[in-house]
C-alpha positions as CSV (number, residue, x, y, z in Angstrom):
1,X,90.2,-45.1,-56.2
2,X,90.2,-43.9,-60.0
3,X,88.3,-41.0,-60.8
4,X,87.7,-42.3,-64.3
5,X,86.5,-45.7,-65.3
6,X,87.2,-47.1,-68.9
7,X,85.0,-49.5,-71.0
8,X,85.0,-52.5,-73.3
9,X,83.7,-50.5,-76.2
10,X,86.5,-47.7,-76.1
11,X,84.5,-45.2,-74.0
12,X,85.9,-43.1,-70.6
13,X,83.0,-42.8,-68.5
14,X,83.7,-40.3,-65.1
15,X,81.1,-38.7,-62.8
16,X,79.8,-35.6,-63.0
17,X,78.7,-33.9,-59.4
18,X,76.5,-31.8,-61.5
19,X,74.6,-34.1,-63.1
20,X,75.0,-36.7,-60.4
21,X,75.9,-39.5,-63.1
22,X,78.4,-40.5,-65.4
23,X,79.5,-39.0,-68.8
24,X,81.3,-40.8,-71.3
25,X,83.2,-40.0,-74.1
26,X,84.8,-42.4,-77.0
27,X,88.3,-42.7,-78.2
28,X,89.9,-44.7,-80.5
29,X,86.8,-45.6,-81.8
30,X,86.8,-47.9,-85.1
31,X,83.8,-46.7,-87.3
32,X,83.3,-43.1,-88.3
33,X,82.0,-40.2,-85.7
34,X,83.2,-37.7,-83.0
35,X,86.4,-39.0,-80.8
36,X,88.1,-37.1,-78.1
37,X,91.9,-37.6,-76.4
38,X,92.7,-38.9,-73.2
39,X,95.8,-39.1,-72.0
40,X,95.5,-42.5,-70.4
41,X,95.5,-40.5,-67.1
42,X,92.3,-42.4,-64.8
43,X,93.3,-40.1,-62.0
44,X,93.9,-37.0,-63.5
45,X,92.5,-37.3,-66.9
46,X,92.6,-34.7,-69.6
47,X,90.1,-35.0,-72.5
48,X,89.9,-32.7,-75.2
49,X,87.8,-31.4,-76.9
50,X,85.5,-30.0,-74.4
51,X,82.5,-33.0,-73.3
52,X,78.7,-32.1,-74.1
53,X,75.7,-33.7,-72.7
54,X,72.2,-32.7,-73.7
55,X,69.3,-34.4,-72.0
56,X,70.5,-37.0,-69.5
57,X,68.6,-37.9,-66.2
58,X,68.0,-34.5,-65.2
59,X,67.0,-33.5,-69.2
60,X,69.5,-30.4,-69.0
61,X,72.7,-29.3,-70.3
62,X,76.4,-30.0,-69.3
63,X,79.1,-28.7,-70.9
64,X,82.8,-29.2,-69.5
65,X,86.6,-29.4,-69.9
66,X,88.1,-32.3,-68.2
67,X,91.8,-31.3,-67.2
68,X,94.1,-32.9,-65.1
69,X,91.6,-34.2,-63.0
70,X,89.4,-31.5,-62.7
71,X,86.7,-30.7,-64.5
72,X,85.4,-26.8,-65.6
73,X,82.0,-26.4,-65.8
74,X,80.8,-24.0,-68.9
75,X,78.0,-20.8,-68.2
76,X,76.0,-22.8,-70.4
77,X,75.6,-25.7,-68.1
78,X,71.7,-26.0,-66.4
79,X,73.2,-27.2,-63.0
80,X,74.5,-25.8,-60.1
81,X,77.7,-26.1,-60.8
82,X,77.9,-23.6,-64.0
83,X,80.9,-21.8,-64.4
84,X,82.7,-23.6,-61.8
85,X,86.2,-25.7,-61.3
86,X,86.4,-28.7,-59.3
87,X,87.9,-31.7,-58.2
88,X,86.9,-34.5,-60.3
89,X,85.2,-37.6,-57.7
90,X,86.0,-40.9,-57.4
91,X,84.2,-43.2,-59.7
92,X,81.4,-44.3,-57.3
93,X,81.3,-47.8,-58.4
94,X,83.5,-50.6,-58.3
């Protein structure tokens, strides 16, 4: 199963177990704004620059790398999972 899912409108979406829901990112995006990289990678992706998310279900903060599958949690993260490394999870949905 992938870890990361991809969308019609140019977004990666993969799940965050600290947040318990997905984050998304866009790339190749036509009109003007922030895009990150991928390397085409859905199940060991790399994105750069690091992913923020403000606000969200659980109205925190998450702030990550995505490398090679895994994903490093920031200090400044609100979750549990601050300042950790782990294993990216399977996209829960099919």
């Amino acid at each position: 199963m992938a870890k990361a899912k991809v969308a019609t409108d140019n977004r990666l979406h993969f799940w965050c177990p600290g947040c318990d829901e997905a984050h998304g990112i866009r790339y190749r995006h036509p009109f003007p704004g922030p895009d990150w990289s991928w390397n085409r990678d859905l199940e060991r992706p790399t994105i750069n620059p690091s992913v923020l998310v403000q606000g969200g279900s659980q109205n925190g903060r998450c702030h990550s790398y995505v490398t090679d599958g895994k994903i490093q949690f920031l200090t400044d993260c609100t979750h549990t999972l601050a300042g950790k490394t782990v294993e990216l999870p399977d996209w829960p949905y099919s």
